[in-house]
C-alpha positions, 0 to 999 in steps of 0.5 A: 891790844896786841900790835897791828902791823897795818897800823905801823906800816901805813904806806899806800905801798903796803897796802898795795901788797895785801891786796896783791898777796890776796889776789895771789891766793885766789888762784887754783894752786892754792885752794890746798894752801888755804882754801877761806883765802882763796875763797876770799880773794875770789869774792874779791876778784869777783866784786871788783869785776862785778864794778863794770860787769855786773852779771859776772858770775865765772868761776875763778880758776887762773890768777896772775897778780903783782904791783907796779907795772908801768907805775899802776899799783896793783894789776891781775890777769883772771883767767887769761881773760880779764884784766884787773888794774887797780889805783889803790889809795888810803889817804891820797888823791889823785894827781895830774892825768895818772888815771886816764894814762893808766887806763890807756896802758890797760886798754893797748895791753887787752888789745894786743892780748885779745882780752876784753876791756880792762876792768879799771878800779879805784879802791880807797880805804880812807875818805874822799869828796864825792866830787873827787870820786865822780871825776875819777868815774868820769876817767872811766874808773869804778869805785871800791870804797872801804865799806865795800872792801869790809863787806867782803872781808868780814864774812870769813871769820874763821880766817885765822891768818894773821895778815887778813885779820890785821889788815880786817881790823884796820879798816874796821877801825879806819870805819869806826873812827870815821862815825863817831862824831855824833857821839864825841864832844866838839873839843875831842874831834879829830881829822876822822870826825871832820871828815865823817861830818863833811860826808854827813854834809855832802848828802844833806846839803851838797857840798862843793868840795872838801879836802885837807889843806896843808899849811906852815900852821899845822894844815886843816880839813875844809869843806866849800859849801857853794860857789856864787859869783859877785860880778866877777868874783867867786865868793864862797862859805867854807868850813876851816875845821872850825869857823864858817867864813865868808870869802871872796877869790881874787885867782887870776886862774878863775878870774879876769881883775878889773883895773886900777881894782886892788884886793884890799878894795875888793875885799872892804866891798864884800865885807860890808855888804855882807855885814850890813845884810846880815844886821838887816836880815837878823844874822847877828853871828856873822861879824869882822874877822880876828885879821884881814888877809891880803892874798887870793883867797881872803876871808871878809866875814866869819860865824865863830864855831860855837856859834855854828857848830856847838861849844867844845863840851857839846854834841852835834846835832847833825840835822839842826846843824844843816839847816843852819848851814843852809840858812847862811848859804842862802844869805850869802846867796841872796846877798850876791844876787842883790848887789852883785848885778854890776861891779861898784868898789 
């Protein structure tokens, strides 16, 4: 395969330029440079202002873009009129207040300007949790997700610049990638196919959150499947790129401890309740973890992966797989709500 520049340059930084080098080209002095470009990138302004405006039908004549005005990374003014202001994310999140301070920037400039509000955009071509993406619509954000993005860019096939069909291809790689977890054996997963059987899961059962934790082991991607409460403590089932754990939080940012209460305590508690329901109500798989933790987050019980997901050798079969996952939360939850109406160590 011949290389690909956006696979070796794979910083949010460069993809910030394509996107900047397109919108470039959507302004009428070079509709004789390339007219498929300019074409292209005034389908793109357009689905962009369409996020917000969705009759927006305006011919695209003026365009002014660039990167990094007051630290956003990506910005266009169309027609001396909109402007467009873009978060641009591959494999990142989000941090702090970045979102709402962006789009205030945004809003003083269009006042001070006479343009109409700000369209404020999102555009992420890697993956992220659905309760993520509705936190930045909430900071008055829209999504471009990259479905969207490929939707646009691989209708001009003609388009023979080597730039726009590296970056193309990339992202249809980015998205092949993403969907190949039902048809690879459990062994050869990777990042890519946890993630896209995490968002199989999200519409299937709801997930509470996933995301990647980074640790001195290597890190993993993991999903919350619920958050139930025993008393005072949070206890959850989630997914750690490979066992279904059963586990308790004991953070002070989410709780008040008890007294003369330690974690160890704690801890024995849930695991035996957990345990002994599940001889009780016939969940044989659920059994002691290899080790005891001691930290805020501790897991109390386990269910091997091979004998939730499937053995190294198999393929999933997604929708058994989520009746299973719905049966244990709804052990777990049945559980709390027995023996968790008061606090007994």
């Amino acid at each position: 395969m011949k290389p690909n520049i956006f696979n070796i340059a794979t910083k949010e930084l460069n993809q910030d330029a394509f996107l900047t080098w397109l919108l470039q080209y959507s302004d009428k002095e070079c509709k004789n440079t390339n007219v498929l470009l300019n074409t292209c990138g005034k389908e793109f302004i357009s689905s962009l202002i369409q996020t917000q405006i969705p009759n927006f039908n305006e011919e695209i004549v003026n365009v002014e873009a660039g990167r990094q005005w007051q630290n956003i990374d990506v910005w266009a003014t169309i027609n001396e009129k909109y402007l467009i202001i873009i978060e641009d994310k591959t494999f990142s999140s989000f941090h702090s207040n970045q979102l709402a301070r962006y789009k205030k920037i945004a809003v003083d400039w269009c006042l001070e300007k006479n343009y109409i509000e700000p369209i404020c955009v999102y555009l992420k071509t890697g993956n992220e949790s659905m309760r993520n993406l509705d936190f930045v619509v909430k900071q008055g954000f829209s999504i471009f997700k990259r479905q969207d993005f490929l939707k646009i860019l691989e209708k001009y096939t003609e388009i023979k610049n080597d730039i726009f069909i590296d970056f193309k291809e990339r992202l249809a790689k980015l998205e092949h990638s993403n969907n190949q977890y039902t048809n690879k054996i459990i062994g050869e997963w990777n990042g890519a196919d946890w993630q896209g059987f995490y968002q199989f899961l999200e519409k299937e059962i709801g997930l509470i959150n996933w995301h990647y934790v980074n640790n001195q082991n290597g890190g993993f991607w993991n999903a919350v499947l619920n958050w139930d409460y025993w008393d005072v403590f949070p206890v959850y089932l989630q997914i750690e790129q490979g066992n279904l754990c059963f586990k308790i939080s004991t953070d002070p940012e989410e709780l008040e401890m008890p007294e003369n209460v330690t974690r160890s305590q704690i801890r024995n508690k849930i695991y035996h309740l957990i345990t002994e329901n599940a001889k009780k109500e016939g969940f044989d798989k659920i059994q002691r973890p290899d080790r005891f933790g001691h930290g805020k987050y501790m897991t109390v019980a386990i269910v091997k992966k091979h004998n939730w997901l499937g053995k190294k050798d198999d393929k999933i079969d997604t929708m058994e797989i989520a009746e299973t996952l719905k049966k244990y939360k709804q052990f777990l939850k049945q559980t709390v709500e027995k023996n968790g109406l008061q606090h007994r160590i």
